[in-house]
Steps between C-alpha positions, in 0.01 A plus 500: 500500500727338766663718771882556504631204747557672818547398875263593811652727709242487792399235753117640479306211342251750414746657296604162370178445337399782330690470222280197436201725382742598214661153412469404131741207480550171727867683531424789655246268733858359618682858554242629678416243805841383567475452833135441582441175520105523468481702175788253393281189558221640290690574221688203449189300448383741317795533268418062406214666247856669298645184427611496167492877495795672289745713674355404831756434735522298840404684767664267816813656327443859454310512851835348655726778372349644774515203771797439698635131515392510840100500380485830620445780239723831486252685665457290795182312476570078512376261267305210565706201495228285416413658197870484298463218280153455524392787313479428102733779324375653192728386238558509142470282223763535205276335223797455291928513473777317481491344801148449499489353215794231647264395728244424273781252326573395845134398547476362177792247575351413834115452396677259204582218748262598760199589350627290162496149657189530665344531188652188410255288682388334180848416362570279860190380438549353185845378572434340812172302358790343266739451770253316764220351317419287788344819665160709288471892451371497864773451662728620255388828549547500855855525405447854353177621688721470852789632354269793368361525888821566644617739315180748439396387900865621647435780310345714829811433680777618194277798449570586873833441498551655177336831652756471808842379349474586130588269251838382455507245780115365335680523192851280637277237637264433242763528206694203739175293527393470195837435337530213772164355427546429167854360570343270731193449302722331264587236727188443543338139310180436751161722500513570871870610421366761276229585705709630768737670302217710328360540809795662710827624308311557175189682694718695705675665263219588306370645750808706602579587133121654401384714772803720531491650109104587612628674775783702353357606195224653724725745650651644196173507270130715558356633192703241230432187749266297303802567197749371779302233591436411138855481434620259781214258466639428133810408638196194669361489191878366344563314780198307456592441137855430554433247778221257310726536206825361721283240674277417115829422314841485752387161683508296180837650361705486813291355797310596819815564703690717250174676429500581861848665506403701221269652679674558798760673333221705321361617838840592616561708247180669556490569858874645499387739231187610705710499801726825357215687287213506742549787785259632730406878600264509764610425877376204720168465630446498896538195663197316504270185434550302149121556469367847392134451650400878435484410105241216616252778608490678188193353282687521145831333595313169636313484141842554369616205718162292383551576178857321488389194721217418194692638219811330571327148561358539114808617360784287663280193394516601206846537475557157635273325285484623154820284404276193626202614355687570126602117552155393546390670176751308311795809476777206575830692581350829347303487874804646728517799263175591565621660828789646349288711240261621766828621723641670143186677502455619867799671420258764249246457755752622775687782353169576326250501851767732645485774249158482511457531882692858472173590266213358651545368814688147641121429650325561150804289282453233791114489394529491145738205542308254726212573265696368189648192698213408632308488157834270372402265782147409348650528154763231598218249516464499129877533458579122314756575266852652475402797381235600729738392782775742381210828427383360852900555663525796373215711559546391892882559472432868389202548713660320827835742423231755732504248776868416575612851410267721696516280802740713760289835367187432546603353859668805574218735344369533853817559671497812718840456555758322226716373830230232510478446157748159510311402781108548321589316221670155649183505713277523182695186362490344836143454456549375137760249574180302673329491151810373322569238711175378454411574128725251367431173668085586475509571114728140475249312750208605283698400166533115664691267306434292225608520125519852362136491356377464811690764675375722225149479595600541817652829448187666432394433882895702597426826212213547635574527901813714377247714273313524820776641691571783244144613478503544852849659510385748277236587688707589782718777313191656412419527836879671605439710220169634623627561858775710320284685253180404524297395149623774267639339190733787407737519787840408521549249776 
């Protein structure tokens, strides 16, 4: 039972700590060694094992009931300087209420044009191959592979500067680039036009718009997070439907241009919404580099990394290519839609991978879902016909839900310290922006050109590097998942 908060009324330190053979709470931790620094140090690391704790409160702000403004405590002894700010306070995670629950919606708007149009990767693709048929899938999908690269690779920096100035100015900026890029994307009537738009306005504000929901929604969630999680990535999953859909049937009804301003409006909408509903709770991190190199040294976050660097080259390809790939089997214009189902279906997979993370463990629903991807890869050899191709979409949809939803949590599930936890996670898509920008151009070089029988046959050569890629990505969550709990089966984790 805690101790009746209560003030020291002696400058002995000796005195100071021997309530600390009695404490039962973090709380009374905090009462009792106001004013000794030492004992203070100790317990606020420490008190990072609470997190997520009920009822726990912070203890830089009981301990400075006691501390003058001055840094020196009411019974005399001074604080070290060097130590405000720098020390993680314990703090508290609602799980749940009104305005927690805002936030989510915020996210959901935000991860609906930023996380939403990268998914659309196969709907440029498509649309662009009609647009420029002078140029093959190659270099086509350079168009979407660097746009892809900028915005996961930037994501380092916006996770720092997230951590530092919150995100309404991330939010400001991005919402302004991307509504710009598509109002000068349609203006746009060459490739290398396009090219740069995707690669700077549109990129940018990707990038701007999708790491700051990740962030936030860290800060207000513990024990529901894979639930929160769940919920914004769906608001990904309907952006990615939405988007193919506008690009699949808009640019035949009212043109490219107009298509374009739809859109921008769309994202305007979006990112003013987000803008209001998302809030922050915890305070700036230090000043300090963009890079977090202390997460580099712990064994299970770099096969976290490794595991999105292979899993990511796989699945984006994927992504990119199964319109093209539905042509080459004869779909016609039932091909685009192909995408569009599997994005429908992420959204189970998403909403679905996060409830099931609160149960078993984000590391264990990460596992089970690179193992059923990467058996759709070899089964998409023998997919020929329009049915297989639509069981095929599907079962990845649900299954990849895992991937896109569970991202920020499992890069975070090392985190000592949730101040870093922006920061963690752009560096963990750093990494994967180098397989993106890559995946796309190598799975069109090995499809070559030639009529669509031929490209066919040369698909087989493309599944099979990308089934490759999963196998080994799997492989590498194992391994994170040993380092955190070793080979027992029946362990949340």
């Amino acid at each position: 039972m805690a101790h009746p908060t209560h003030r020291l009324s002696t400058t002995r330190r000796s005195d100071a700590i021997e309530p600390l053979h009695r404490q039962t709470s973090v709380n009374d931790a905090a009462l009792a060694v106001a004013g000794v620094p030492e004992i203070e140090r100790c317990l606020s690391i420490l008190s990072n094992r609470h997190q997520g704790v009920t009822g726990v409160k912070d203890v830089s702000s009981t301990i400075s009931e006691g501390t003058e403004k001055d840094g020196t405590d009411k019974l005399g002894h001074g604080r070290d300087k060097e130590e405000e700010g720098e020390v993680p306070a314990v703090v508290t995670f609602p799980d749940g209420g009104v305005r927690a629950w805002l936030v989510v919606a915020g996210a959901f708007w935000t991860v609906f044009c930023g996380f939403g149009l990268p998914g659309t990767i196969g709907g440029f693709q498509t649309l662009y191959t009609s647009m420029f048929p002078s140029y093959n899938d190659s270099q086509i999908a350079w168009i979407t592979s660097v746009q892809a690269f900028v915005t996961f690779s930037l994501a380092c920096f916006t996770g720092a500067l997230f951590d530092k100035c919150g995100h309404k100015p991330l939010i400001a900026g991005g919402t302004f680039s991307l509504t710009l890029g598509f109002c000068m994307l349609s203006l746009c009537t060459q490739y290398w036009q396009v090219f740069v738009v995707h690669a700077t306005l549109i990129a940018w504000g990707c990038n701007l718009l999708f790491i700051c929901p990740m962030g936030v929604l860290g800060q207000w969630f513990m024990r529901r997070r894979g639930l929160a999680f769940g919920l914004m990535s769906t608001g990904s999953s309907l952006g990615a439907v939405i988007w193919p859909l506008i690009l699949a049937d808009l640019p035949g009804k009212i043109g490219f241009a107009w298509t374009c301003r739809v859109m921008a409006l769309l994202t305007l909408f979006c990112g003013v919404l987000a803008f209001f509903l998302l809030k922050t709770r915890l305070p700036p991190k230090p000043p300090g580099a963009f890079f977090y190199k202390e997460a580099f040294k712990n064994f299970e976050y770099v096969c976290v990394v490794a595991n999105f660097w292979t899993f990511s080259f796989g699945f984006f390809a994927f992504m990119a290519f199964i319109g093209t790939y539905g042509r080459a089997v004869g779909l016609g214009d039932f091909a685009p839609y192909l995408l569009i189902i599997q994005n429908a279906c992420s959204a189970v997979g998403r909403l679905g991978s996060g409830i099931a993370a609160d149960r078993i463990g984000i590391y264990n629903t990460n596992i089970i879902s690179s193992i059923v991807i990467t058996a759709m890869f070899w089964v998409w050899l023998a997919c020929k016909t329009a049915t297989s191709c639509i069981v095929l979409v599907v079962i990845i949809g649900v299954a990849g839900g895992a991937y896109v939803s569970l991202q920020a949590p499992t890069s975070t599930k090392t985190a000592t310290d949730m101040r870093y936890g922006g920061t963690m996670v752009g560096q963990a898509l750093f990494v994967q922006s180098f397989s993106q920008l890559i995946c796309g151009p190598i799975f069109g070089a090995l499809l070559g050109t030639g009529s669509e029988q031929d490209r066919l046959r040369n698909f087989a050569r493309a599944i099979c590097l990308g089934a490759a890629m999963m196998v080994v990505a799997t492989g590498f969550m194992i391994m994170a998942r040993w380092k955190s709990a070793g080979w027992t089966l029946r362990v949340k984790t």
